[in-house]
N, C-alpha and C positions, 0 to 999 in steps of 0.2 A: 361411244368413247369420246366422240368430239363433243358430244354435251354435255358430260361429263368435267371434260376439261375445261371447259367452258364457265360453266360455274364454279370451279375450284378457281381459275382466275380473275372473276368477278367479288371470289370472296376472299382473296388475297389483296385486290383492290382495295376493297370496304377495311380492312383491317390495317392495311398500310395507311392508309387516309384517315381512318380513326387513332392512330399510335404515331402519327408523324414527329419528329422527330430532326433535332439538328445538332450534329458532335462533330470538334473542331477540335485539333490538338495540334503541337508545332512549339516553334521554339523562335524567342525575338531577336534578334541582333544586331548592331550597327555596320557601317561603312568596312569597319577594320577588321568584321567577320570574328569580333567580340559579343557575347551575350549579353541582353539588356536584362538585368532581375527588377524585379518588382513594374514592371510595364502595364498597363493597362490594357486589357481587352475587354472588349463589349459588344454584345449585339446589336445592331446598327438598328436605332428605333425600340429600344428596349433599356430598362434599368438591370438586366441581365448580363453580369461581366464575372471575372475575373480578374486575381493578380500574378505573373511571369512568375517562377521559383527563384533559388537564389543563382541557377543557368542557364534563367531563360524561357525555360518549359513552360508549358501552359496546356490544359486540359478545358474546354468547355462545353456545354450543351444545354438544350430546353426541348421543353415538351412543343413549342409553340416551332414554325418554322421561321427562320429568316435566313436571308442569301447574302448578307454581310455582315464584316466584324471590322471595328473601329478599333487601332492599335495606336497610341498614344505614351508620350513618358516624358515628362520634364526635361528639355533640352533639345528635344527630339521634333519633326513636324512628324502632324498624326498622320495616319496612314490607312483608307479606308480598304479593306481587302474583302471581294467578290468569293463567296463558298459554294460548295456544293452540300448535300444533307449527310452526307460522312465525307469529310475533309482533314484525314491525318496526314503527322508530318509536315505541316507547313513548313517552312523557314520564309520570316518577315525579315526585312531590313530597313530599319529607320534609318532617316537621312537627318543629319542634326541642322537645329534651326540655326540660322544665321542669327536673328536676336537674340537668340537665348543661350550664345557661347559662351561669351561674358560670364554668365551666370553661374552656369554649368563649370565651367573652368575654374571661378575662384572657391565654391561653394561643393565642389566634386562630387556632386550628384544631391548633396545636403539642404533642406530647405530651410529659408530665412525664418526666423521666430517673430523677428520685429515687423511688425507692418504685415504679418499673414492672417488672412482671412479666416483660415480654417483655424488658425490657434482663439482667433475672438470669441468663434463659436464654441471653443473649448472649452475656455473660461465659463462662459455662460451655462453649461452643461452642466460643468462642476458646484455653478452656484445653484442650480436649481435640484440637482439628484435627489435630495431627500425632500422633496416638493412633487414627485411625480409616481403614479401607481400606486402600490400596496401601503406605502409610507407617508398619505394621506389620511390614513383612515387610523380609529384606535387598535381597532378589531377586522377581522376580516378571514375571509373560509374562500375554498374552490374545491372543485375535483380533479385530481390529475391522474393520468395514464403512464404509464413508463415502458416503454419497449426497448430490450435488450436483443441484441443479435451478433453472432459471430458468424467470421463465414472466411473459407479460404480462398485467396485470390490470387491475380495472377495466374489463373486455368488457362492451361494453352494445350497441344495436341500430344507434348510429350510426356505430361503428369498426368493427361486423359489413360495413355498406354504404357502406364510404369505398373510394374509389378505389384507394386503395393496398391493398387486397386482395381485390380484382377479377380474378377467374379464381384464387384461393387462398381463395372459400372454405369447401372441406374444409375448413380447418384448424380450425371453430371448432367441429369434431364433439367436440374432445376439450376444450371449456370446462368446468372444477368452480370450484367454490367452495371458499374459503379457510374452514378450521377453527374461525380465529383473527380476522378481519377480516370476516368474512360476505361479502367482493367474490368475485366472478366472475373467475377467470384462465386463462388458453391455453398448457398448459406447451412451452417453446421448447428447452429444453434440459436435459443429463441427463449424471454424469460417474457411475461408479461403480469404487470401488476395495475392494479386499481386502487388509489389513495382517495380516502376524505381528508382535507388540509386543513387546518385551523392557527391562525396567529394573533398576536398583539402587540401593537409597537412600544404605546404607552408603561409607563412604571416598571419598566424594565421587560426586552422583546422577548416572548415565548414562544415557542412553536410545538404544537400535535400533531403528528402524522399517523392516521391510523389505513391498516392495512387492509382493503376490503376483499380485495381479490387478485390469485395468482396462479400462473400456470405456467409449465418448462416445459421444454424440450430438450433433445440430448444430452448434454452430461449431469441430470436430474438427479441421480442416486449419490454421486460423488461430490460432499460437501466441498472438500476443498477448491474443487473446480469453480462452483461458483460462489463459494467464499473469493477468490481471485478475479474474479470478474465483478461481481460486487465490489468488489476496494476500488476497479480501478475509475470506476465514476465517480463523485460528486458532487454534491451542487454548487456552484457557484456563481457570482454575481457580478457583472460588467460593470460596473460602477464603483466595483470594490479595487484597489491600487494594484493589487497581484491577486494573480487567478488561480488556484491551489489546481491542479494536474498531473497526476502522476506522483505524489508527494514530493513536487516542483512548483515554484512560486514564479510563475509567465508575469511580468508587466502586461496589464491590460489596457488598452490604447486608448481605454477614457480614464487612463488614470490623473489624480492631481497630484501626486507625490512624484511618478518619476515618468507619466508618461511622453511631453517633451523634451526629453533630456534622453528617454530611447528611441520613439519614434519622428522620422519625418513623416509632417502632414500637407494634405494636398489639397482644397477647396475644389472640386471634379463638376459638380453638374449641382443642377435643382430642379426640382419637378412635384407633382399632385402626385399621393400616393394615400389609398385610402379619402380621397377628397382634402389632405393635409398638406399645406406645403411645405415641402422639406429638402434640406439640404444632404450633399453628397458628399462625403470626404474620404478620401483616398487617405493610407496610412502604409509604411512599411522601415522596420528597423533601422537604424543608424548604423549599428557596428555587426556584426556577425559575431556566431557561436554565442548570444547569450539568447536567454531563455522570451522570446518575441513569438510577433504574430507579422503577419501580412496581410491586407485587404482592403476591408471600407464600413463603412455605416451612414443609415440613414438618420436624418435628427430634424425633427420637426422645425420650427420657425419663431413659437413663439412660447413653447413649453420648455422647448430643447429638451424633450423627450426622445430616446434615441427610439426608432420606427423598426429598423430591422439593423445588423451586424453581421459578417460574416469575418470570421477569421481562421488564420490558417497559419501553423506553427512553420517557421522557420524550419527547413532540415540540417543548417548549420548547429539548430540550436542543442545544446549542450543534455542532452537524453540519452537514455541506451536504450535498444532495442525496439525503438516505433519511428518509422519510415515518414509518416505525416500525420499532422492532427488537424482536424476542420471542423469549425464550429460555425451553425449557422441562430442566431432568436430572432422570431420574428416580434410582434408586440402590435396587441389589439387599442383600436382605438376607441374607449367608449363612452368619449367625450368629448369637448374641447381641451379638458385639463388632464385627462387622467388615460396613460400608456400602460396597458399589464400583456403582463411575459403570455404569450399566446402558445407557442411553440419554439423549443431547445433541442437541434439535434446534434449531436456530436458524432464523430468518425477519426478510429484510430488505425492506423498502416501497423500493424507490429513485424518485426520481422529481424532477424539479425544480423543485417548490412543494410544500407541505406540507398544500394544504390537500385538504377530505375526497375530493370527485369528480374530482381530479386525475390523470391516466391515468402508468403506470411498468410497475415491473417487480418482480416477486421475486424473490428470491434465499434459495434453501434449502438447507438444511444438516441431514444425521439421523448422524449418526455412534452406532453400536450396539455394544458390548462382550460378548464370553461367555467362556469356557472359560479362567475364571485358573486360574491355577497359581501356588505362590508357594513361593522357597526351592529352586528349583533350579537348584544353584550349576553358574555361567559364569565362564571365567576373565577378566580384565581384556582380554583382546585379542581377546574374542567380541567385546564392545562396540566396538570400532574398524573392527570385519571391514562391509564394505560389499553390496550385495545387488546384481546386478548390473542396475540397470533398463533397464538396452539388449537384455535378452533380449527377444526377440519373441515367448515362450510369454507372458508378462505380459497382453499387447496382443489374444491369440487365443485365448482359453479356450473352450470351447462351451455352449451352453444351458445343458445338465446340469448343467456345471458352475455357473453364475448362479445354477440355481435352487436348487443345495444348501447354495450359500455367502453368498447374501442371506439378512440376519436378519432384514429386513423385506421382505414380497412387495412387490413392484410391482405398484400398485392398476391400474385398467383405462387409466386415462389416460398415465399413466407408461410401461404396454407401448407404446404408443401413440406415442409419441414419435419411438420408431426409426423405425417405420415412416412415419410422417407426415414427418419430414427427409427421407428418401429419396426420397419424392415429390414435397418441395418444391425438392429440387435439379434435380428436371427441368423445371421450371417458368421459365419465360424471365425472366418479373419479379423471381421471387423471387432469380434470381443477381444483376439488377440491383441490388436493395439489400442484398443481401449481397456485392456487388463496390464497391458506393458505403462500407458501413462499412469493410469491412478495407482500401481505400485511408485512408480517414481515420483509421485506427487504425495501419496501418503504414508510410504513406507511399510506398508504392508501389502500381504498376497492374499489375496479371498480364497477363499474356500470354504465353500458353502458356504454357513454360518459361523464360519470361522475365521479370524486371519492370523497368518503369519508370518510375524515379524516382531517389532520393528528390524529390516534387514540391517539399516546402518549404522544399528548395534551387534552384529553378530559379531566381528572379531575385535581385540583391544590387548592391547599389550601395557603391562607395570613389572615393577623391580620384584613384586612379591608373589604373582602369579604366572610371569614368564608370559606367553602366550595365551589369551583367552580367550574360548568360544561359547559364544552364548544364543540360547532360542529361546520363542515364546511366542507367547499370540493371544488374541482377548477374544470374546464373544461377539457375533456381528452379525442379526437379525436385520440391521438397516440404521439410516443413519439420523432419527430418532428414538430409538432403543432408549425405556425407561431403566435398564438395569443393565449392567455389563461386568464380566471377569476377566482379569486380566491377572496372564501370571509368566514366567521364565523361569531357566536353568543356566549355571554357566558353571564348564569349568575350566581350571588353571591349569596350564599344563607343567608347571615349575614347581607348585605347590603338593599337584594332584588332588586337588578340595574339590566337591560339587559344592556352590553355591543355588540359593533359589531365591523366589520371589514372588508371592501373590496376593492379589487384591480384591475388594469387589464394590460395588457402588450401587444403588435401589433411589432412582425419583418417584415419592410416595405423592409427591404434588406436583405435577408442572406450572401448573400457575404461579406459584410461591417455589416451586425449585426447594423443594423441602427434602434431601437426600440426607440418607445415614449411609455408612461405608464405614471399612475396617480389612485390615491385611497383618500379613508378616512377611521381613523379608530375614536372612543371613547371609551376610554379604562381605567384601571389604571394600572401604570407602577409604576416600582422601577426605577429611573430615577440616570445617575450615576453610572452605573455599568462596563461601557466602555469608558475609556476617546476618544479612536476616533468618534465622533458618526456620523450617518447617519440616513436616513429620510424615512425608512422604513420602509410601512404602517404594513404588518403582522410582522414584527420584534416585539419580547415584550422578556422583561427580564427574567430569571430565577430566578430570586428573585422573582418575583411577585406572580409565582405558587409554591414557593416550600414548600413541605409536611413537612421539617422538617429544622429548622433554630435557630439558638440558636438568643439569644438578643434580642430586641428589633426591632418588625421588621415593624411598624407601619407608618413607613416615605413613603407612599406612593401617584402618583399625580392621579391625573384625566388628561387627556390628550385627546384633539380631536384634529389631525393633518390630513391635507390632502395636496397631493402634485403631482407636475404634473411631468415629464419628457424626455429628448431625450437622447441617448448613442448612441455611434457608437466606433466598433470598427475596426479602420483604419488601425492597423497590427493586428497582432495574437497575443494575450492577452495584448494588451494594449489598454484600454477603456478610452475613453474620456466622460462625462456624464455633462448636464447642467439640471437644475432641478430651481424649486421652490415652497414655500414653504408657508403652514398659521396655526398656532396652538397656541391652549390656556392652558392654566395650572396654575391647581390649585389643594390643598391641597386634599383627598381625605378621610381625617381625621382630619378635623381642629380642633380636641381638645388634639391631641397627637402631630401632625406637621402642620408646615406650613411655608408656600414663602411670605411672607409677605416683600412688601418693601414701603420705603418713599416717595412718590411724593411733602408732604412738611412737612420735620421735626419739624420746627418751630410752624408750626400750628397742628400738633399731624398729617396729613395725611399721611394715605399710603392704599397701594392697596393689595388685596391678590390673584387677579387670572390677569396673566399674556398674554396677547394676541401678537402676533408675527407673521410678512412676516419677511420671505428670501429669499434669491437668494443663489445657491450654483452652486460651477463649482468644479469634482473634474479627479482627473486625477490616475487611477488605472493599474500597469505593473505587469503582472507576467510570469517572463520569466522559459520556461521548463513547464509550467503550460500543463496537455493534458486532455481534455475534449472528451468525446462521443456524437455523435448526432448532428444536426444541427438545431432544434428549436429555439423557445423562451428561452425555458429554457435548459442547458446543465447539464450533471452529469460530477463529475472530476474524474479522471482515479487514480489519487493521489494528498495527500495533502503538499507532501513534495518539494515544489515549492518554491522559495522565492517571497516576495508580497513585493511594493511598492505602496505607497494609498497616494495623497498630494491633499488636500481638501481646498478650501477659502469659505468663506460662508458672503454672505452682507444682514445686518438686514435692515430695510430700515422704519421708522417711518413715520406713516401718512396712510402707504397704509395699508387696512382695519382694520382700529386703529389701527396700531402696534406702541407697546412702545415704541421701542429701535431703538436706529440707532448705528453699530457698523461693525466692520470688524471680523474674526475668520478665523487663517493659522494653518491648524491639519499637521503632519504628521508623518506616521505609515512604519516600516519596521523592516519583518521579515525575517531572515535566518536560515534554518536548515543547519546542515554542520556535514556532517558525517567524522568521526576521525578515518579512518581505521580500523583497528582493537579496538579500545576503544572507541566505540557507538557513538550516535547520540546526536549534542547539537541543542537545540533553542537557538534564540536568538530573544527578539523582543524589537525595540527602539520605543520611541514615543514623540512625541515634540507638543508643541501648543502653540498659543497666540490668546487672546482678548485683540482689541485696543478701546475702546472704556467704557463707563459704561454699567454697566448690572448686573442684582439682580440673585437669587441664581440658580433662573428656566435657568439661561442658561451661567450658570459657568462651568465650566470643574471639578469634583469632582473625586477627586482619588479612585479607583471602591474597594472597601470593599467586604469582601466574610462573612457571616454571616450564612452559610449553611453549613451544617456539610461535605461536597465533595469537595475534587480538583477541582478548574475550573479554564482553562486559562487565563491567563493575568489581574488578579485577586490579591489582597493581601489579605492572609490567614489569617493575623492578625488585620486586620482593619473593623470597625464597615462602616455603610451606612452614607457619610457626615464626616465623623471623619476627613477627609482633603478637602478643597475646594481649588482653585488657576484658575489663570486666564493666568498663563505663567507656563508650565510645561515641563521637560525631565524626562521621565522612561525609564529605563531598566529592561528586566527580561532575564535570562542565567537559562537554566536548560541542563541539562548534564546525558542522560542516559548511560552507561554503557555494559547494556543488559549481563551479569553477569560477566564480566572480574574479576573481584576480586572476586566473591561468587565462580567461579569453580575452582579457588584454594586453596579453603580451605574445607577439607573432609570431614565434617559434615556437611555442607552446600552443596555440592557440587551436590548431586541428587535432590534438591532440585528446580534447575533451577531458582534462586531466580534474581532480579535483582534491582544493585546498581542507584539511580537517587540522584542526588546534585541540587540543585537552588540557588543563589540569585536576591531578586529584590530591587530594588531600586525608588524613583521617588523625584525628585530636583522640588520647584515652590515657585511659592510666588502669593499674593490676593494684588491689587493694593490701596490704600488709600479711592481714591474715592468710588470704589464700597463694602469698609468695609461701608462707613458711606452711601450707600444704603440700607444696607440690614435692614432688621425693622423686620425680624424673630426673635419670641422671644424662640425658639426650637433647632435652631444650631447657633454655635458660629464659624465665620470664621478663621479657624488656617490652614495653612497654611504649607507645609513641608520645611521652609524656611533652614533650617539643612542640608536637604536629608535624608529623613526618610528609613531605608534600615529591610531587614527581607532576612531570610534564612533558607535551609532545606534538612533534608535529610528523603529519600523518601527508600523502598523497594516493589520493583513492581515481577510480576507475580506469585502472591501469589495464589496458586490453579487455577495458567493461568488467571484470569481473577480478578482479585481483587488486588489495589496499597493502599498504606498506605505512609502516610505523617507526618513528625513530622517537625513542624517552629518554629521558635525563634526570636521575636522581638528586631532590635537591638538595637535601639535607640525610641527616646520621649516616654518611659515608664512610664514619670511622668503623663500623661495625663489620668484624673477620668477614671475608668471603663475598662484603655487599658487589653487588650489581651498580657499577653507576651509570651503564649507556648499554640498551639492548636495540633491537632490532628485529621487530616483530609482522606480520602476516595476517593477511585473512580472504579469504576467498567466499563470493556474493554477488546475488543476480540484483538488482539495481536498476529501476527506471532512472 
């Protein structure tokens, strides 16, 4: 037994001594037992530090040992402090320098522009950026690795023994500790891919990323899960003025546009690094709650290439729901002139408060680079050639393969991963909240191969169905499924009508995305609500169900349309789609509305249910567009794409009784367009013409919003029908802010509030002949022959998740009943 134990503590020895280890956490303060933020610590003998939060706080550690930490801060004398190899809780107290009152006093913590070291070298950085790494060369290739990881933190003894992981818990065999943050986490999940990279700078920058190899762990099956976790990465470039994050534009602190004008900087140390000598510079924000970092970077001496960077988001700064972000690049040297991105890891705190012992999640990021090559020339239509990610060798590589083409090993917890999902799917409980999320995330209930839902359409209330419930559900073999149906039931309970709806879709190619599809639905619609429209069978408005709508909301049709189709898509997001079409409509309330038109005036005739063939051909681009999965159906990664949508549509009279013979050219586009540092604008144009006659059922009607919520591309101030036109231009500009003006102003400022502008606008007119078609004795054709415009200002993340809209109608206020000042809603989860 003693020998026994004997060697177990000889091999606890050997393991402590091979993993040693030194973690230091604590909080800085001065004399007045006020917190010093942004303070300097460092490992005493090391270019290993950190920077204080904005109360203080500080987390640090290394794999190396050392028994001191060097705390220092502008104003302050530095403070050399003695540790042990776990040392939390500090509290430091700096004693402020006598020479550096002065400074500190008239400058309140703020450092001088004029005459600073660390701005010279700033300058110099700025002038040489496009002079260092990848942007020397015409051409140039690597291989990169990406590792993804999620993981819950903040493990402590009473979410070990909470009910909700009762009989799971194994899981908590594989709890470490964060690097970076000293907490405790349980990693959940794990995506790893393998890139071949190709670019060229010259004749305009191109870049190929082709997919070589991937592989997941836990939430694998469930596109949208990591569709969500895919958005919330990526790339971007320290060099560039703003850091796109979160679809949030961070000042990055080698910026030349605005980064002396947010950051103080600090001239800190110099030292050989890699055989380079390079300088140290200390950086941390000027003002709180706007969107900054904190830390330092290294910069060479004579390239002013930056060596390595670490940054670390503000928790003032103006975010919802992530507690901290830290970013660390290192940068290889493989020359005297030439710096490349060697390693990028990023780390996100999510969580929904901010404050310290608040329980979330991580969210990690390591992306690794080697084997550049540069200058060997690809002709221009390399760069367009696509990689095929539908193969399934991508998806099924073997061990061997992981283990020769990860650049970084996967530490013991990380192997650990695979196998702990695999366990936890046989677990009764754990499908239950993994079957409670992805209903909440996708709206549907699995069963078997089947789901149903969508649930947050089952109930909806209007003027002409009273009450309505509705079900349905589509096919669901997995979430690449070449072919899917999808169909529902609802009825009205005012009405007493079943309505239905169903569809079905077949990818006969996935490489080309070459799908025919075709459905019918009979339904009532609010018809009108989108001036570009399409012919799509489960499509139905949000006017039709909605619970709460001021005015009159009774203008609704009956509608049975069915329609057949083929798409292909011949590049990567641009779809070509030809279709066709048969639908009749009619009043749905003919004692409140109706479509009623002339067949012959003269003799008192006219008709009130409207029957229609068309042909439509339309042509949709969306370039930057990145979609998951290679199904029938795709989930998008983000929506912050621009779309181009040009649509022709031919009525064709005769063929199964259709009335009308006419022509119709829609066309739709949208741009988002981020404004560096002063937020994100929409902008979306829309144009259309009908050449031909045609009665109200199939006019282009300017879309009225009549419900008390924000909704896009919508006018807030216009009733259902209040404008018709058969040639139309709209514009709508809305302009988030994301609180550029609210965090400088100090009563507002913790507030996190955020500033949105709009105007829209839409120009048209109703042609002669088809006024004196129309024989509705319900709407009156008028026309925005003016340009009817409206405007608004908005204050968004109100309690994070709730926006408020206030509009003002600018012009045709003469018109009975107009709206000239509403006051509108909308509720959204929002980084």
């Amino acid at each position: 037994m003693k020998k026994a134990s004997f060697i177990n503590l000889v091999l606890l020895l050997i393991y402590s001594m091979g993993f040693a280890q030194v973690k230091v956490s604590g909080v800085v303060k001065d004399e007045h037992n006020e917190t010093v933020p942004f303070a300097n610590i460092i490992f005493v003998g090391s270019n290993t530090g950190t920077v204080s939060d904005e109360n203080g706080k500080f987390y640090l550690e290394s794999n190396k040992t050392y028994t001191k930490i060097e705390v220092s801060f502008l104003g302050y004398e530095t403070k050399i402090i003695p540790i042990k190899s776990r040392d939390f809780n500090l509290i430091i107290t700096l004693k402020e320098s006598a020479s550096q009152l002065k400074e500190v006093f008239i400058y309140s913590g703020k450092v001088k522009k004029k005459g600073n070291p660390a701005i010279a070298i700033l300058k110099k950085i700025w002038a040489k950026k496009r002079q260092n790494g990848i942007y020397l060369f015409d051409q140039y290739e690597y291989k990169k690795y990406e590792k993804l990881e999620f993981d819950l933190n903040n493990i402590d003894s009473v979410m070990k023994k909470s009910k909700l992981f009762k009989g799971m818990e194994f899981v908590f065999e594989g709890v470490d500790t964060s690097r970076i943050t000293g907490k405790s986490f349980l990693p959940i999940f794990i995506n790893e891919s393998v890139y071949k990279s190709y670019g060229k700078n010259k004749g305009g920058r191109r870049l190929r990323e082709d997919l070589i190899a991937n592989k997941n762990s836990g939430f694998d099956t469930n596109q949208n899960v990591i569709a969500f976790i895919k958005d919330l990465y990526v790339d971007y470039n320290i060099y560039d003025s703003y850091i796109k994050i979160f679809d949030k534009s961070f000042v990055s602190p080698i910026s030349k546009a605005a980064g002396v004008s947010t950051y103080n900087y600090v001239l800190r140390d110099s030292a050989f690094i890699d055989n380079k000598w390079c300088y140290n510079i200390l950086y941390y924000p000027r003002r709180k709650n706007e969107l900054t970092f904190k830390g330092d970077f290294w910069v060479n001496d004579t390239t002013f290439a930056v060596k390595e960077i670490n940054m670390q988001a503000t928790r003032s700064a103006n975010i919802n729901w992530v507690k901290d972000i830290y970013i660390e690049q290192e940068f290889e040297v493989l020359n005297d002139s030439i710096f490349l991105l060697k390693r990028d890891y990023m780390l996100s705190d999510f969580s929904l408060n901010k404050k310290e012992k608040s329980k979330g999640m991580y969210g990690r990021r390591t992306t690794m680079y080697k084997d550049y090559k540069f200058n060997e020339v690809k002709e221009a239509k390399f760069y367009s050639k696509e990689v095929n990610v539908y193969d399934a060798n991508i998806y099924n590589k073997t061990a061997d393969y992981w283990n020769l083409n990860r650049q970084e090993k996967l530490n013991k917890n990380e192997q650990g991963i695979y196998k702990m999902l695999d366990t936890l799917k046989t677990v009764p409980k754990f499908k239950q909240i993994y079957n409670l999320i992805s209903i909440l995330g996708s709206g549907y209930i699995e069963l078997n191969n089947f789901d149903f839902g969508p649930i947050y359409s089952t109930f909806g209330k209007n003027d002409v169905e009273g009450m309505r419930l509705r079900i349905g559900g589509r096919t669901f073999f997995g979430s690449n499924d070449t072919w899917r149906i999808q169909a529902y039931t609802a009825y009205g309970f005012k009405d007493n009508k079943f309505k239905y709806g169903v569809s079905g879709k077949w990818m006969l190619d996935p490489k080309s995305r070459f799908i025919i599809g075709g459905g019918n639905r009979r339904d009532i619609e609010q018809i009108g609500v989108s001036l570009t429209t399409t012919n799509d069978i489960l499509g139905r408005s949000f006017a039709s169900s909605s619970f709460f709508a001021s005015g009159d909301n009774s203008k609704l049709t009956s509608i049975n349309l069915s329609n057949i189709y083929m798409s292909i898509e011949s590049k990567h997001n641009l779809e070509f789609k030809l279709g066709a079409s048969f639908r009749t409509l009619k009043s749905a309330s003919p004692e409140t509305f109706n479509l009623d038109y002339w067949i012959d005036k003269e003799n008192n005739n006219k008709k009130s249910e409207l029957t229609q063939s068309e042909l439509n051909f339309s042509i949709r681009y969306r370039p930057n567009r990145k979609t998951i999965g290679y199904g029938v159906e795709r989930n998008e990664v983000t929506d912050t794409y621009s779309t181009l949508f040009l649509n022709y549509s031919r009525g064709i009279k005769g063929v199964f009784n259709s009335d009308f013979d006419y022509q119709k050219v829609q066309f739709y586009y949208r741009q988002p367009i981020l404004i560096g540092g002063f937020g994100r604008m929409f902008t979306t144009f829309e144009a259309g013409k009908i050449f031909g006659e045609v009665p109200l059922g199939l006019l282009s009607v300017v879309p009225g919003n009549q419900s008390y919520f924000t909704i896009e591309n919508t006018y807030a101030l216009l009733n259902y029908y209040e404008f018709v036109t058969d040639t139309y231009a709209s514009l709508h500009i809305e302009h988030n802010f994301n609180g550029r003006l609210f965090s400088r102003i100090p009563l507002l400022r913790k507030l996190n509030l955020r500033e949105i502008i709009g105007v829209k606008g839409v120009l048209g007119s109703v042609s002669d002949e088809n006024k004196v078609l129309n024989a509705s004795s319900t709407i009156n054709y008028i026309a925005p022959t003016k340009g009817y415009y409206e405007y608004s200002v908005g204050i968004g993340n109100i309690f994070k998740v709730f926006r408020i809209d206030f509009s003002w109608r600018g012009n045709y206020k003469e018109i009975p009943g107009a709206n000239n000042f509403t006051v509108k809603g909308a509720f959204g989860f929002y980084f």
